[in-house]
LUMKOLDO-770013 format. One record per residue (C-alpha): x, y, z; residue in three letters. Coordinates in steps of 0.001 Angstrom, whole numbers. Example, Ala and Ser with C-alpha at 12.3 -4.5 7.8 and 13.67 -1.06 7.14 Angstrom:
# LUMKOLDO-770013
        X        Y        Z  res
    12300    -4500     7800  ALA
    13670    -1060     7140  SER
***
This chain:
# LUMKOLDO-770013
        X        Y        Z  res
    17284   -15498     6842  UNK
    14052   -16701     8541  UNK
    11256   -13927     8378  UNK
    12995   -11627     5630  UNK
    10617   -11366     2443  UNK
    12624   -11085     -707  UNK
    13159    -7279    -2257  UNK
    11302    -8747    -5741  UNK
     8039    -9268    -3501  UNK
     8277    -6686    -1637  UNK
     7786    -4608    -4523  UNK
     4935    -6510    -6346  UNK
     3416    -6014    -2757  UNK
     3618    -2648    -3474  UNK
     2707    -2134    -7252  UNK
     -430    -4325    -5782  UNK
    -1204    -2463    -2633  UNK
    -1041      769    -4991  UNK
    -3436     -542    -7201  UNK
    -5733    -2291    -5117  UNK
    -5730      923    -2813  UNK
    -6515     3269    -5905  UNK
    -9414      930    -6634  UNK
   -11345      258    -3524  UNK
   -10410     3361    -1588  UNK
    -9677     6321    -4070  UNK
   -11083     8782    -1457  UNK
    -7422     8221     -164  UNK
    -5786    10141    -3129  UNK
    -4741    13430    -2993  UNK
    -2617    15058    -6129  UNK
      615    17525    -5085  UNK
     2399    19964    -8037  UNK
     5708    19619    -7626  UNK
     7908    21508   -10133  UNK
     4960    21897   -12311  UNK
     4773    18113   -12062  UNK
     1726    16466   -10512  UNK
     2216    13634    -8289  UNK
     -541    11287    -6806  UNK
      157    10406    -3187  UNK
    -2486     8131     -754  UNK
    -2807     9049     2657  UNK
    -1726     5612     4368  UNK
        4     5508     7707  UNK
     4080     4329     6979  UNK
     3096     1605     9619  UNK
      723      105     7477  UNK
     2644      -15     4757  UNK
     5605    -1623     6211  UNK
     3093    -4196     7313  UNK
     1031    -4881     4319  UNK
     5059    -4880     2432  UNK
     6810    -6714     4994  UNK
     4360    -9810     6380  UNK
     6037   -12868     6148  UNK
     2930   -14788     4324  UNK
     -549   -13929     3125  UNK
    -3083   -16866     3220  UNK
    -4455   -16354      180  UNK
    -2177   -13952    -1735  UNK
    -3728   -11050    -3261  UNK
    -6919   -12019    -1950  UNK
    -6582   -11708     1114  UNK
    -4148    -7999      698  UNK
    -7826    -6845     -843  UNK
    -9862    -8425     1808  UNK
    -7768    -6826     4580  UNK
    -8398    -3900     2999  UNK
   -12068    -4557     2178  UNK
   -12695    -5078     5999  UNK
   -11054    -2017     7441  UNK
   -13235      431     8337  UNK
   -12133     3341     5334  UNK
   -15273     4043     3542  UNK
   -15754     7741     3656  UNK
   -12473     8403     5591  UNK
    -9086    10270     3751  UNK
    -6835     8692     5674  UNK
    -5690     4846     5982  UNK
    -4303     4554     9325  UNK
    -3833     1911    12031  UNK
    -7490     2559    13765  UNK
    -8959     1824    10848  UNK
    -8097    -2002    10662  UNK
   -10039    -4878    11284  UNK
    -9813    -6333    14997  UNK
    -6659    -8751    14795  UNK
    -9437   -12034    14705  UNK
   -10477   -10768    11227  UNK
    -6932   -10410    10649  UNK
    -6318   -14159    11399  UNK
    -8408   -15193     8368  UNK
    -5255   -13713     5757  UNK
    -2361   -12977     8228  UNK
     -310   -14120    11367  UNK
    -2053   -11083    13149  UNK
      805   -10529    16108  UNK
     3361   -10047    13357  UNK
     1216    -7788    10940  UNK
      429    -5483    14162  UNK
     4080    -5584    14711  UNK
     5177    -4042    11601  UNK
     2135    -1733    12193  UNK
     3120     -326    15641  UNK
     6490      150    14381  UNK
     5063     3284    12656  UNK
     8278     3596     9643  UNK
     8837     3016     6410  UNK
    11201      405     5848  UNK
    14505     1637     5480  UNK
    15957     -902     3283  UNK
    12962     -332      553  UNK
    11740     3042      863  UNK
    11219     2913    -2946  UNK
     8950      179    -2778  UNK
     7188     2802     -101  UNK
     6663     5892    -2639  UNK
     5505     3341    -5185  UNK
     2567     2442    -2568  UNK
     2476     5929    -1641  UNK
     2809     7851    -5105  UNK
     2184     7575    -8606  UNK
     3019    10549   -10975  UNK
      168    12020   -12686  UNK
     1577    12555   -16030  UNK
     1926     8990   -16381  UNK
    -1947     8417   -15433  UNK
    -2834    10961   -18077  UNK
     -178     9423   -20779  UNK
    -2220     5923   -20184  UNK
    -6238     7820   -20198  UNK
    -4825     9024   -23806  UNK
    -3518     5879   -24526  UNK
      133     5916   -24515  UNK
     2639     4172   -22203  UNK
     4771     6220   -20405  UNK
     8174     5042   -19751  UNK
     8180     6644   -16227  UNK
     8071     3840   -13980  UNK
     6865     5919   -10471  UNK
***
């Protein structure tokens, strides 16, 4: 079907949006205990993430996932949310900007891959730990 993005890519979209979030925006991360378990969550609007998940086509691939991030307006802020994007010009440079602001103002998490949203959205801090003392953790979240 025209304008679905396969399930495989929408989760590398999110192991990458994780990552590249955790990297230039850290001030985003906030840690909940759970059970006695700690679980790392980043404050990013569920419109946003079906967005950066769902777009058709990126320009430039990854490149331009970290320059739409790069060019939002997040430095100093603890939240990721729809004001702080780029105007929908800058957008043009990595994006078809009328159908990323779609999936923004739709303000959900996809339905059909809310997994792929928690793995944006969380990370479990045992397995952070488990990798700072140098063992893999076979904990995929």
């Amino acid at each position: 079907m025209p304008g679905v993005v396969d399930r495989s890519i929408v989760f590398r979209r999110a192991i990458l949006l994780h990552a590249l979030l955790t990297k230039f925006a850290p001030q985003l991360r906030e840690t909940d205990v759970v059970g006695g378990v700690g679980r790392e969550k980043l404050n990013i609007d569920s419109g946003l993430v079906e967005a950066f998940l769902c777009v058709q086509r990126y320009r430039y691939g990854a490149r331009s996932m970290e320059s739409i991030i790069k060019m939002s307006s997040i430095a100093g802020r603890t939240s990721f949310d729809r004001s702080s994007l780029a105007p929908s010009e800058q957008l043009a440079i990595h994006v078809a900007p009328q159908a990323f602001l779609r999936f923004v103002s739709r303000g959900t998490a996809i339905a059909d891959d809310a997994d792929a949203a928690e793995v944006v959205q969380t990370r479990s801090a045992a397995r952070r730990s488990d990798r700072t003392n140098g063992r893999r953790s076979a904990d995929p979240s």
